[in-house]
MIKOLPA-973477 format. One record per residue (C-alpha): residue in three letters; y, z, x. Coordinates in pm, whole numbers, padded with zeros to 5 digits, always signed. Each point is the difference from the previous one (the first is absolute). Layout:
REM MIKOLPA-973477
ALAYZX;...
REM end
This chain:
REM MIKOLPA-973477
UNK+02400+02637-00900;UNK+00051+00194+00337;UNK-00334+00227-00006;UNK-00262-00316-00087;UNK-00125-00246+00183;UNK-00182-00310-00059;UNK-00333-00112+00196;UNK-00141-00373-00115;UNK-00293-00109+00181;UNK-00109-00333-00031;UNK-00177-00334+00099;UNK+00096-00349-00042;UNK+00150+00060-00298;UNK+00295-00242+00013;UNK+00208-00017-00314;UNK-00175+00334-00133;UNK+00162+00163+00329;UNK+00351-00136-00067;UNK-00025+00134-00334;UNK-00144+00386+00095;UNK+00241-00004+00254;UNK+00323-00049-00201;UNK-00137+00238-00300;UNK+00059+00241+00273;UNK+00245-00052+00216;UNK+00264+00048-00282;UNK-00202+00369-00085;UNK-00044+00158+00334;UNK+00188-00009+00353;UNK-00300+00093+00214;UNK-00279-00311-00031;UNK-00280-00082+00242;UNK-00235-00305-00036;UNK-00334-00003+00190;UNK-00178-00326+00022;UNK-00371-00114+00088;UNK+00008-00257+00140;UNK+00171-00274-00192;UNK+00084-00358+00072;UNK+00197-00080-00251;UNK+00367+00142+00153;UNK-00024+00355-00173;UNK+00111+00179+00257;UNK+00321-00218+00067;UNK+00060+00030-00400;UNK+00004+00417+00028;UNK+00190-00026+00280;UNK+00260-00199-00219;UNK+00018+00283-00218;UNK+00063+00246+00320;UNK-00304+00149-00025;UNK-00138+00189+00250;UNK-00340-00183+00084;UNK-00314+00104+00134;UNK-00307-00250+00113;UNK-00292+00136-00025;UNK-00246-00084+00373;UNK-00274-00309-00141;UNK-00267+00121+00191;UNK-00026+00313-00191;UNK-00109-00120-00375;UNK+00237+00028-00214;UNK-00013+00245-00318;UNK+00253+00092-00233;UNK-00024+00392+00082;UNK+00084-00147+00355;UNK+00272-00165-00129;UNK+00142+00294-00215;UNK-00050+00218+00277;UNK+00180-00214+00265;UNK+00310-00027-00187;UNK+00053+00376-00141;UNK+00004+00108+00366;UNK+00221-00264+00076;UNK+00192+00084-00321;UNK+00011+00402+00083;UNK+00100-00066+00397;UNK+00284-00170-00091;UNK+00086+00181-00303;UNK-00026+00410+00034;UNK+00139+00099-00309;UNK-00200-00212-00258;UNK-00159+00204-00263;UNK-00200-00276-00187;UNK-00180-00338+00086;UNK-00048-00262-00238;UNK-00340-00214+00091;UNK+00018-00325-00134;UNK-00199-00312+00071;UNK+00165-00345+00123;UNK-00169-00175-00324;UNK+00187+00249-00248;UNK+00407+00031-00099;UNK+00130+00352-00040;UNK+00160+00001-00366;UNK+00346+00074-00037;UNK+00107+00431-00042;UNK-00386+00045+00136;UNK+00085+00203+00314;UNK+00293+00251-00200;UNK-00274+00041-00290;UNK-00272+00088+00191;UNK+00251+00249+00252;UNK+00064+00160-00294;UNK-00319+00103-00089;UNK-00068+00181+00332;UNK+00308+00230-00015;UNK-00155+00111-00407;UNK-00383+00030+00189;UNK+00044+00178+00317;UNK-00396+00015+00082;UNK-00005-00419-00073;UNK-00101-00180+00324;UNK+00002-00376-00204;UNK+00109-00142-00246;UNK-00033-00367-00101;UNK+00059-00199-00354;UNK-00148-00245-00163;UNK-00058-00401+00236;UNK-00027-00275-00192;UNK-00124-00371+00042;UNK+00295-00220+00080;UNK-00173-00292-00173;UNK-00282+00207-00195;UNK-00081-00343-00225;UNK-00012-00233+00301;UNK-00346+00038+00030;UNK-00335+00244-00125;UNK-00026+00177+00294;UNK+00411+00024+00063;UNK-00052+00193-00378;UNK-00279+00219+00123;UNK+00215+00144+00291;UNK+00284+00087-00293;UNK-00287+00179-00178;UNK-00065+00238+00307;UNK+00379+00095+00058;UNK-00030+00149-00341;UNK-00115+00336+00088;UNK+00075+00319-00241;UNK+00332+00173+00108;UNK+00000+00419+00097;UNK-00136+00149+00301;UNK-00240-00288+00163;UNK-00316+00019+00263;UNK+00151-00266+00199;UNK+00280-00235+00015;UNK+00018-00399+00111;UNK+00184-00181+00290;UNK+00307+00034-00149;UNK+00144+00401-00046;UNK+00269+00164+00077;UNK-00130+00331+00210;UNK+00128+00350+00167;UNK+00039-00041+00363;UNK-00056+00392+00044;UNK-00331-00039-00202;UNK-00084-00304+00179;UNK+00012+00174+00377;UNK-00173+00367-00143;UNK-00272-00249-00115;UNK-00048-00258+00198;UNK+00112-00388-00017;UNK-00230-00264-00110;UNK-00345-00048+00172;UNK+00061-00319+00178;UNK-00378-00049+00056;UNK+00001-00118-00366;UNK-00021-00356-00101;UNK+00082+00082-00395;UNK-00032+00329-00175;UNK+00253+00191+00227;UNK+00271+00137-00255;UNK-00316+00161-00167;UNK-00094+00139+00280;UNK+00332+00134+00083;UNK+00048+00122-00317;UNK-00349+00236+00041;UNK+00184+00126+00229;UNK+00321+00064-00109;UNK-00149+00191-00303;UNK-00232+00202+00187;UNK+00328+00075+00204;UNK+00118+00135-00374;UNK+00277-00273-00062;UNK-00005-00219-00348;UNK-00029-00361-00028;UNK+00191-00112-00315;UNK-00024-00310-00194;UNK+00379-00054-00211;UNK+00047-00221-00265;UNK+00271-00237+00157;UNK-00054-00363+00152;UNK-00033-00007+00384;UNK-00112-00269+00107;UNK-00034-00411-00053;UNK-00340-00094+00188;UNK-00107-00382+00095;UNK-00330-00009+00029;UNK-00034-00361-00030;UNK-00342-00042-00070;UNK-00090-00321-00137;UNK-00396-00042+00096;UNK-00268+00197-00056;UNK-00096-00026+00373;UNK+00305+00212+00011;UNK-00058+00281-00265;UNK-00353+00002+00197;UNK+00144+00065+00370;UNK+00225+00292-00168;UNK-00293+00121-00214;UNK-00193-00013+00385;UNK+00281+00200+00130;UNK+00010+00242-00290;UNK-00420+00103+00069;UNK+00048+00043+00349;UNK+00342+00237-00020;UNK-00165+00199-00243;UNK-00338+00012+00253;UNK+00250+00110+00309;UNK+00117+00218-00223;UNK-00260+00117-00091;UNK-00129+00069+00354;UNK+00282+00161+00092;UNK+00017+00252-00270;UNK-00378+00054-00045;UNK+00021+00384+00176;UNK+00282+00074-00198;UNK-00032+00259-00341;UNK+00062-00321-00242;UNK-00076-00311+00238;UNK+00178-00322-00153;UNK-00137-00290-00184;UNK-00404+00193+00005;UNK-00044-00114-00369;UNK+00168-00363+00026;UNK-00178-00084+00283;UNK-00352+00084-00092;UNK+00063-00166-00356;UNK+00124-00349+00217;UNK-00374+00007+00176;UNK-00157+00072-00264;UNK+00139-00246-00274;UNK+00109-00228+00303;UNK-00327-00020+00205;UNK-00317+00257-00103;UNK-00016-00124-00393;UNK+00061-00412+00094;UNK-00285+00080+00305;UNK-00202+00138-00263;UNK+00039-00266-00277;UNK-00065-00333+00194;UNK-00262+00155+00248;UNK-00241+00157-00268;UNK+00055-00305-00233;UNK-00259-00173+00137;UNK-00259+00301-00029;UNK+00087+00094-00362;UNK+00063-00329-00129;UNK+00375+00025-00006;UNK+00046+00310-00185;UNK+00149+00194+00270;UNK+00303-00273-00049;UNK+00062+00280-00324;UNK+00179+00203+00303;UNK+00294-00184-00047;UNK+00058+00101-00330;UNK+00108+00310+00194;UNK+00329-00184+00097;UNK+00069-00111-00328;UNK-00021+00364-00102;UNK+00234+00080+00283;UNK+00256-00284-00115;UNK-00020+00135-00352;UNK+00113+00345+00146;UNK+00286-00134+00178;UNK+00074-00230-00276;UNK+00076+00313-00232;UNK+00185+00247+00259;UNK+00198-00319+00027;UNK+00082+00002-00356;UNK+00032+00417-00028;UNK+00264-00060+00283;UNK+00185-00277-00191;UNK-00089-00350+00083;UNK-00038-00251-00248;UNK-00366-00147-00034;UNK+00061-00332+00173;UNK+00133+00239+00300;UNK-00259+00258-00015;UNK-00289-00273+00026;UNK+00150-00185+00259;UNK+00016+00341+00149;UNK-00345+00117-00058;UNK-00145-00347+00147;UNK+00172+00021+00328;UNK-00095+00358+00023;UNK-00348-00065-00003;UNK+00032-00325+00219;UNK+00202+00227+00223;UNK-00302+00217+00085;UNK-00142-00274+00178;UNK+00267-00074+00223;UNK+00060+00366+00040;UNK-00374+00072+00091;UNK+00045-00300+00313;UNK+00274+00183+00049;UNK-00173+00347+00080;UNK-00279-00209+00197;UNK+00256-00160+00223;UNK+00153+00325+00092;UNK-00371+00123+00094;UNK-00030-00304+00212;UNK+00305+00092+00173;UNK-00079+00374+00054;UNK-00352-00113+00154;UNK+00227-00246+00273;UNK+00269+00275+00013;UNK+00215-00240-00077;UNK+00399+00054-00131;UNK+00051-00059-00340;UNK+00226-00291-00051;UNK+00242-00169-00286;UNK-00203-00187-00231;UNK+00293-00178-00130;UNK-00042-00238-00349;UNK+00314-00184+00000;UNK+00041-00337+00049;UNK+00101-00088+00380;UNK+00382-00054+00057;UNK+00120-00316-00030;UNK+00180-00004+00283;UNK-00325+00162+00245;UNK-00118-00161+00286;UNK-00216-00334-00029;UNK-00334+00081+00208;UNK-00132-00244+00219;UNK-00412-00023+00094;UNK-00137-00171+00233;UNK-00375+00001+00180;UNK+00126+00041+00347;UNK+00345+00048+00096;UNK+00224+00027+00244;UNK-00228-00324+00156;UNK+00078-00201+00238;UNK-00025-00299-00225;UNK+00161+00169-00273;UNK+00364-00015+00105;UNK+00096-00191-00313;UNK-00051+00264-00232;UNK+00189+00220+00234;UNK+00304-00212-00003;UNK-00043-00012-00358;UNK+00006+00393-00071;UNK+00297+00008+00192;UNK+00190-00303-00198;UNK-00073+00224-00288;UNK+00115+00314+00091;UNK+00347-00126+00134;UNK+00028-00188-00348;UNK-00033+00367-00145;UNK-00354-00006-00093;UNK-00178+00324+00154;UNK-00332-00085+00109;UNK-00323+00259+00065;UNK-00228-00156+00225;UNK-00410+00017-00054;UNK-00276-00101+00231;UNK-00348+00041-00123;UNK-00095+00051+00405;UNK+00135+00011+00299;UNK+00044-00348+00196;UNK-00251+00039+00276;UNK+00226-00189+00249;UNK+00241+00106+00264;UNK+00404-00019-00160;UNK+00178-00156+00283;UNK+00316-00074-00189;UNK+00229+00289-00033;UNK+00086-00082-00385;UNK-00386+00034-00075;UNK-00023+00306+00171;UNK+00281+00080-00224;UNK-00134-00078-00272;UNK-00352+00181+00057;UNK+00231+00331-00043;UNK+00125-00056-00319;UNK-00329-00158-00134;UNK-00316+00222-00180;UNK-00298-00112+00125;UNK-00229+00116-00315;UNK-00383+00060+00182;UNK+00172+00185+00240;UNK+00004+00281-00200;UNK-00379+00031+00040;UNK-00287-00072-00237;UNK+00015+00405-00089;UNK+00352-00061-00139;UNK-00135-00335-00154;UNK-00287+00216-00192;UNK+00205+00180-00111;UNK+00252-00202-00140;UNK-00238-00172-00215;UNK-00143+00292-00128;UNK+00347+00123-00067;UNK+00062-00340-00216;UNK-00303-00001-00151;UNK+00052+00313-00161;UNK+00393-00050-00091;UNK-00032-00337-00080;UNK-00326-00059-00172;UNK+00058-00258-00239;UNK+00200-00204+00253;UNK-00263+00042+00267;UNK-00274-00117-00195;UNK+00196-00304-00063;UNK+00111-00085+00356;UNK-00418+00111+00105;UNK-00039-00302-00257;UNK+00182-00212+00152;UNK-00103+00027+00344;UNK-00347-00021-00091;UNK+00056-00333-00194;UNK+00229-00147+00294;UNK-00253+00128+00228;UNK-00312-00138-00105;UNK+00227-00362+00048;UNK+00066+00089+00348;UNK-00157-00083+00281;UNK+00060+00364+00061;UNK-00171+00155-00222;UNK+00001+00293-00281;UNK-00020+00284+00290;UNK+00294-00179+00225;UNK+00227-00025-00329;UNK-00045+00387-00068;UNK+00086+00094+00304;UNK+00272-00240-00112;UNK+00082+00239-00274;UNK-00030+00293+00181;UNK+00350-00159+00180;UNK+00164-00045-00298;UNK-00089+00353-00126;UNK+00180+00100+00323;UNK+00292-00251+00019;UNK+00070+00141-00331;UNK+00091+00356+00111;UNK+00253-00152+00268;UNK+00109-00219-00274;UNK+00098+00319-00232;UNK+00103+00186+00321;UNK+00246-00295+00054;UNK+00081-00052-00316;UNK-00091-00405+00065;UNK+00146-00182-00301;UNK-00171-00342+00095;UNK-00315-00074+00211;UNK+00011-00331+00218;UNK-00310-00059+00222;UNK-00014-00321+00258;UNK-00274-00207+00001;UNK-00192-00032-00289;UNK-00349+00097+00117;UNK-00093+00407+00024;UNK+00368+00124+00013;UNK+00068-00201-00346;UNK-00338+00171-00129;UNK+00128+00356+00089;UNK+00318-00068-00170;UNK-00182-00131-00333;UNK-00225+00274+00005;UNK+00327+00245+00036;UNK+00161-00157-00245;UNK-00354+00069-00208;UNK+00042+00371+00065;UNK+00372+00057-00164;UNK+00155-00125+00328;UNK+00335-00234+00018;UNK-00043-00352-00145;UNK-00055-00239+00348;UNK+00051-00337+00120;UNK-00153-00182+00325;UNK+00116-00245+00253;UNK-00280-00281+00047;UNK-00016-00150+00346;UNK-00299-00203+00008;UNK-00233-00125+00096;UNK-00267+00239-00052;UNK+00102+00072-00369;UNK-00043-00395-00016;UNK-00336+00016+00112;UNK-00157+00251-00169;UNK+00206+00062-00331;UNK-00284+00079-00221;UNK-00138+00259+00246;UNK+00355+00157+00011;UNK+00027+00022-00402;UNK+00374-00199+00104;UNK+00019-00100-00353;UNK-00052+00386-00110;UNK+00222+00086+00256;UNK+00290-00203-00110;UNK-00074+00088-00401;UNK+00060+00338+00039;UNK+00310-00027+00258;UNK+00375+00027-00091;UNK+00047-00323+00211;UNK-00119-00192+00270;UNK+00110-00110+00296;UNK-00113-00362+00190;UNK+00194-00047+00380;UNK+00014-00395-00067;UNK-00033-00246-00293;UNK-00370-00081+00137;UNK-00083+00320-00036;UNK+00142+00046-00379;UNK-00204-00322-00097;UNK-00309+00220+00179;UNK+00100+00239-00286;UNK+00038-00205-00292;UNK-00354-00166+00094;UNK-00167+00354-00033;UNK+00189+00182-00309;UNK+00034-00085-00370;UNK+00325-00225-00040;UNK+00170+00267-00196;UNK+00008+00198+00297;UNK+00212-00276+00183;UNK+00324+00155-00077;UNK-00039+00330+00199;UNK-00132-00229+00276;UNK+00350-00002+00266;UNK+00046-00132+00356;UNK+00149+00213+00272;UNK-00046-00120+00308;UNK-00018+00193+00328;UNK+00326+00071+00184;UNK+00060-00047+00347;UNK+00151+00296+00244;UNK+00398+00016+00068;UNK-00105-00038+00368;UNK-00104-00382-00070;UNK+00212-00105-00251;UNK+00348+00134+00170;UNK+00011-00172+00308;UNK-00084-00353-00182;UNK-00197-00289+00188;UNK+00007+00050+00402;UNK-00031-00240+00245;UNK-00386-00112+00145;UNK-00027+00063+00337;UNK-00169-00336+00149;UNK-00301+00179+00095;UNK-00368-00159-00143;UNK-00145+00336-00121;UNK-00112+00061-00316;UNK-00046+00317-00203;UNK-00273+00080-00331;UNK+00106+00304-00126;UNK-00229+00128-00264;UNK-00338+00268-00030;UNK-00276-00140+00216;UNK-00257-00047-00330;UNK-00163-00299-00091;UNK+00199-00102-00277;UNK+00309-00070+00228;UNK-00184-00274+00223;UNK+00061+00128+00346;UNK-00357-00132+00090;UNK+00116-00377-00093;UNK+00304+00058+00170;UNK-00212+00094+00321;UNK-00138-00347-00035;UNK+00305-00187-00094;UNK+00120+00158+00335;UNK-00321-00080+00208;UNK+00076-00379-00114;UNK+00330-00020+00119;UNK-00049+00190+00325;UNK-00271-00273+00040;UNK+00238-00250-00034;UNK+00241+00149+00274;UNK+00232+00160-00189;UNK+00139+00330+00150;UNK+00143+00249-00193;UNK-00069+00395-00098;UNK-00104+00127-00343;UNK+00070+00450-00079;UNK-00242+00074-00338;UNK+00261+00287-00095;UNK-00222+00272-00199;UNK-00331+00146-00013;UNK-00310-00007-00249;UNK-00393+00044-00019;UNK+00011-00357+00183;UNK+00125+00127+00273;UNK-00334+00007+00206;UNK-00117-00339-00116;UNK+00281-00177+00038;UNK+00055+00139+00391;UNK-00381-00137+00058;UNK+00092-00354-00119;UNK+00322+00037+00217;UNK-00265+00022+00275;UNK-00258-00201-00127;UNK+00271-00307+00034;UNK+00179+00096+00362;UNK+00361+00060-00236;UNK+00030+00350+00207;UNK+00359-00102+00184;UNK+00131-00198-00349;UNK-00075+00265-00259;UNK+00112+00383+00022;UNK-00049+00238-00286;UNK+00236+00241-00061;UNK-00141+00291-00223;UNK+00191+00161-00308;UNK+00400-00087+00037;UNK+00305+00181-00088;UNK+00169-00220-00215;UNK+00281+00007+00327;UNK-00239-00139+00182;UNK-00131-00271-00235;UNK+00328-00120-00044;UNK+00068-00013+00379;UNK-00356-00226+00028;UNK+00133-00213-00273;UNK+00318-00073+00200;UNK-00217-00023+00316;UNK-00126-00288-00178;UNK+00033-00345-00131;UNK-00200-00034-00301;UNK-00222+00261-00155;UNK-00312-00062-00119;UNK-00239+00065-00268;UNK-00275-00142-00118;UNK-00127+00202-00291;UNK-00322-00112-00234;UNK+00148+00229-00252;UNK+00311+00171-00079;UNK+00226+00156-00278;UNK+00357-00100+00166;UNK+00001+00136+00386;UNK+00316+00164+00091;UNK-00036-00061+00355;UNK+00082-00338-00076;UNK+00358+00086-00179;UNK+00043+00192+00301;UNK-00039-00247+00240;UNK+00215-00238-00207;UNK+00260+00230-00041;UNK-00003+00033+00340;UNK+00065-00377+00058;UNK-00402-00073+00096;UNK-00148-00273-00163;UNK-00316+00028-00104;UNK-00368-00172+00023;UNK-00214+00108-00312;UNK-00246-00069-00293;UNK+00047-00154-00306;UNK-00087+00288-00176;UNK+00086+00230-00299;UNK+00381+00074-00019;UNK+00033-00128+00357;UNK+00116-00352-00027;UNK+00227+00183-00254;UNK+00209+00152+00303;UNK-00093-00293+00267;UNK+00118-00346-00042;UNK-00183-00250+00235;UNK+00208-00171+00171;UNK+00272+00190-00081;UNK-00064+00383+00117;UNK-00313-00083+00129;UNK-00374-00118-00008;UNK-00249+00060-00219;UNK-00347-00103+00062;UNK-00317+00060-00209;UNK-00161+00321+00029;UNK-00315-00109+00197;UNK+00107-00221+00231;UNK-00067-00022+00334;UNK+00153-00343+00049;UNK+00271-00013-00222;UNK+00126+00383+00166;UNK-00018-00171+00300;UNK+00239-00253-00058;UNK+00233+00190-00143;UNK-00040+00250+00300;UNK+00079-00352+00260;UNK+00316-00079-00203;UNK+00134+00340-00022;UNK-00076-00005+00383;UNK+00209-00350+00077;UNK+00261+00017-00288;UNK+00348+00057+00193;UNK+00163+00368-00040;UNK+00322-00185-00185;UNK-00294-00109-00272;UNK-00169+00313-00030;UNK+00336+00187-00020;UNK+00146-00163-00328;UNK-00388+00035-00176;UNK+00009+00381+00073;UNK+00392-00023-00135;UNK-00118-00160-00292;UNK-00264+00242-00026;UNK+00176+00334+00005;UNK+00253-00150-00235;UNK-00281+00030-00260;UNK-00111+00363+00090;UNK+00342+00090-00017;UNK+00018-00160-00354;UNK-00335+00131-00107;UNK-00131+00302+00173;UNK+00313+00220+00075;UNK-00150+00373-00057;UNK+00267+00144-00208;UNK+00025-00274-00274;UNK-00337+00007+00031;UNK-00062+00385-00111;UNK+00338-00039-00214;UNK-00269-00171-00226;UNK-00297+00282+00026;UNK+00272+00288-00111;UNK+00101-00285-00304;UNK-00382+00075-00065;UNK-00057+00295+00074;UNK+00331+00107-00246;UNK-00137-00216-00329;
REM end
């Protein structure tokens, strides 16, 4: 069909693409696909179908008018002598003859600028709301005020006119179509299928966002056309405030002064349902349809009145309209990953991790709930900073706003996640005020969740980051799951609401057998099952060159965060001890921490000056070169999830000298791979330090062989995060 052309626009729409895309291909030469933004390999299917394909800039919101827009000018460059374009959306199949019928119509109407048929519901029974959508497409057919998405239109008409306002986040044919009839052209409405739509809509979370959508289109539109001789949507907009906020206002908050017989008010909306009910009927429906019609209609002005308030909100920020987009996410988006503070320093795991993922195919959009307050010296965290979204960077304006804006969209889900962070608050430590502020995060994690189209949320650590991600989840976001290191969710699990936490998550993730026992002790056994353990990986850089050779040097190195729970200030002593004795040898504490201070003072305080040197935060370069510098690494924790300094060192050939606890002695064999002393100990670390000190190289050599034979068996990164995407997939 030489003088028609095809534009689909579209969004993550997978197999709904693959099917608009071959309805036609067969039914027009000339086909353009414009996509927003999706992660699900849309663009690569167009271009499978050789068509031309625009991408539309991300940090511009994206709108369908934008869309439309992009890819007629696209479609009209490349294609001069076009007559007609046929809109369609990437969740709809062009019918079969659709194109030639509707051509046909043009050549009998010469002053027609559109004309579109009738768009059914693919699977109109699959659900209520799937059967309301079918209800709408039935509009009467002969000249029309507006048209929908899908329409086959007059290029001439469309460049006298005007194309589509792409400041629009719904509403924009209708606006167009103003237009185009104050220009004098027709819009006309033929009795012939068009269209197969998908709307897949199977919650009512779902008919909600779209009813959300609906209100604030019809406000923009509104807006827009409010000079104009016969400004759009006037009548439907003031009836959605009135029936959707003025009369409930009115009910509940005079009830109390007129002992509950303002609550009569609603009797206004059962009037109104009765009214739709029989226009339904007049038009055709059979009573079951025209009440489950009239119902929605009512509930709708509701949704359609938050609507109109958000887009206020958003003209008082002079902020873009965005999509507001009701579909479920694609199953194949990216798998979001939050975390309190990262890039860190000490956070290099989780790094190693993402990247595991992502080469096993699993794209991963990186969250920080603020920045790290430490200096990146490796280059892969500095990296990784670029590609991460720190969220309170965006300022507590944007925050404010946010909430507000989810408030109003959302309010039935808000008040439910404002629930929830009270009651998990008033557990905490915290507090209620902490764990709002708390929610205020999730409210804004969840727009970069949309943006991103995040199918799965998985925070680390299963303190605040794992609270964020419950509350999102709270709020309509993606279901989560949470990696628990330990030990602070050990300590305080009550004040952490860990066996809330774990209830409401997909799964949950341990990083040693210790640590899933930690689990079972704090959640109901029928929560066991979604209870798994995968444990940290180790980087390529230590696990490729295998087990090398100790130089015969006596220096020692404790990598770890200078805190209090990893024992550097026993370690100090353990040191003073042996230096008392006449042993000679050097010690590096590789890292940095809030210790820092105190622990340089008792450096003083016991003359270790020339045996002890602090190093500061480490590229992970560097800490392997210390390891290697060394003989035996050290670390004497009082508590600890499973450290992966000490798989490092292993895997590096370094045997160890430890504490006997948590998943440790799971890695650490004494007497095998190493020592392992209880936590505490100033004599017993001493010892260990003296043998480590006169054990021969040859001795030391086949522990740390023995040892990095078990990280390589247990902590290799990639079969590691083979196991999260296994997850991640279920």
């Amino acid at each position: 069909m030489g003088n028609v052309g095809v534009v689909v626009i579209g969004r993550n729409e997978g197999e709904r693409l693959r099917r608009c895309l071959a309805s036609v291909r067969s039914q027009s030469a000339a086909l353009v696909y414009v996509d927003s933004g999706s992660s699900d390999g849309s663009v690569e299917l167009a271009r499978s179908f050789d068509a031309d394909v625009v991408q539309l800039d991300p940090a511009i919101p994206f709108t369908a008018a934008r869309a439309r827009n992009a890819g007629f000018a696209c479609l009209i460059k490349k294609n001069i002598d076009l007559e007609f374009v046929q809109f369609v959306d990437g969740d709809c199949e062009v019918l079969p003859g659709w194109l030639s019928r509707a051509r046909s119509e043009f050549q009998e109407h010469a002053g027609v600028a559109v004309v579109c048929g009738r768009r059914r519901e693919r699977f109109r029974e699959a659900s209520a709301y799937n059967r309301l959508c079918d209800m709408e497409w039935d509009t009467p057919v002969g000249e029309a005020a507006a048209c929908g998405g899908d329409s086959l239109m007059r290029i001439a008409a469309l460049q006298t006119a005007g194309v589509f306002d792409d400041a629009l986040m719904a509403g924009e044919e209708v606006e167009l179509c103003s237009r185009l009839r104050n220009s004098g052209y027709q819009i006309l409405r033929i009795n012939a299928d068009m269209t197969l739509h998908d709307a897949a809509m199977s919650r009512f979370s779902q008919w909600w966002r779209r009813s959300v959508r609906t209100g604030y289109g019809m406000a923009a539109c509104y807006a827009v056309t409010r000079s104009r001789l016969s400004p759009l949507w006037r009548r439907e907009t003031r009836s959605n405030l009135v029936y959707g906020i003025l009369l409930p206002f009115l009910a509940v908050a005079a009830a109390p002064w007129c002992y509950g017989a303002s609550l009569a008010l609603f009797a206004l909306h059962a009037l109104l349902a009765i009214r739709v009910y029989n226009a339904r009927r007049r038009h055709g429906d059979n009573a079951a349809d025209a009440r489950h019609y009239a119902a929605f209609c009512v509930l709708g002005k509701f949704a359609q009145a938050v609507g109109q308030v958000r887009f206020r909100l958003d003209r008082l920020r002079s902020q873009r309209s965005s999509l507001i987009e009701y579909k479920e996410r694609a199953a194949n988006g990216p798998v979001a990953y939050l975390i309190n503070q990262y890039p860190h320093a000490s956070h290099s795991f989780i790094r190693r991790e993402i990247t595991a993922l992502e080469k096993s195919g699993v794209p991963v959009a990186r969250f920080s709930i603020r920045a790290s307050g430490v200096q990146l010296v490796d280059h892969a965290d500095q990296e990784e900073a670029k590609r991460t979204t720190v969220l309170l960077a965006s300022g507590l304006a944007a925050l404010a706003g946010v909430l507000i804006g989810t408030l109003v969209s959302r309010p039935i889900c808000s008040f439910a996640a404002l629930r929830l962070a009270i009651r998990v608050g008033r557990r905490s430590e915290r507090g209620v005020l902490r764990h709002l502020v708390y929610f205020a995060e999730a409210c804004l994690l969840l727009k970069y969740l949309g943006r991103c189209q995040a199918r799965h949320l998985h925070a680390h650590f299963g303190t605040n980051s794992a609270t964020v991600a419950m509350l999102t989840r709270a709020l309509g976001g993606p279901p989560y799951s949470f990696t628990v290191h330990g030990p602070e969710e050990f300590d305080h699990p009550e004040e952490l609401s860990l066996r809330e936490k774990i209830e409401r998550a997909t799964f949950v993730v341990a990083v040693s057998e210790f640590g899933k026992s930690q689990l079972f002790r704090w959640c109901d056994a029928r929560q066991w099952s979604k209870i798994h353990v995968v444990r940290c990986g180790v980087d390529a850089a230590f696990l490729a060159a295998g087990p090398q050779p100790i130089p015969d040097v006596a220096r020692l190195v404790c990598v770890g965060r200078l805190a209090e729970q990893k024992g550097q200030i026993l370690l100090l002593e353990a040191i003073a001890r042996l230096v008392a004795e006449g042993e000679e040898f050097q010690t590096i504490l590789a890292g940095d921490g809030p210790m820092r201070s105190v622990i340089e003072q008792r450096i003083g305080a016991l003359g270790l000056e020339s045996h002890i040197h602090i190093s500061g935060w480490l590229s992970n370069e560097s800490v392997r070169k210390h390891l290697l510098d060394a003989r035996a690494m050290v670390l004497p924790s009082f508590a600890e999830g499973l450290p992966v300094v000490l798989m490092e060192a292993l895997a590096l050939g370094r045997p160890t000298v430890t504490t006997y606890i948590a998943g440790i002695p799971e890695l650490v064999e004494p007497g095998r791979s190493g020592w392992l002393v209880p936590a505490g100990s100033v004599s017993e670390l001493a010892a260990a330090l003296r043998q480590v000190l006169h054990t021969p190289v040859e001795r030391l050599e086949a522990m740390g062989k023995l040892g990095a034979e078990r990280v390589a068996a247990r902590h290799d990164a990639g079969t590691e995060a083979a196991k999260l995407a296994a997850l991640f997939s279920r």
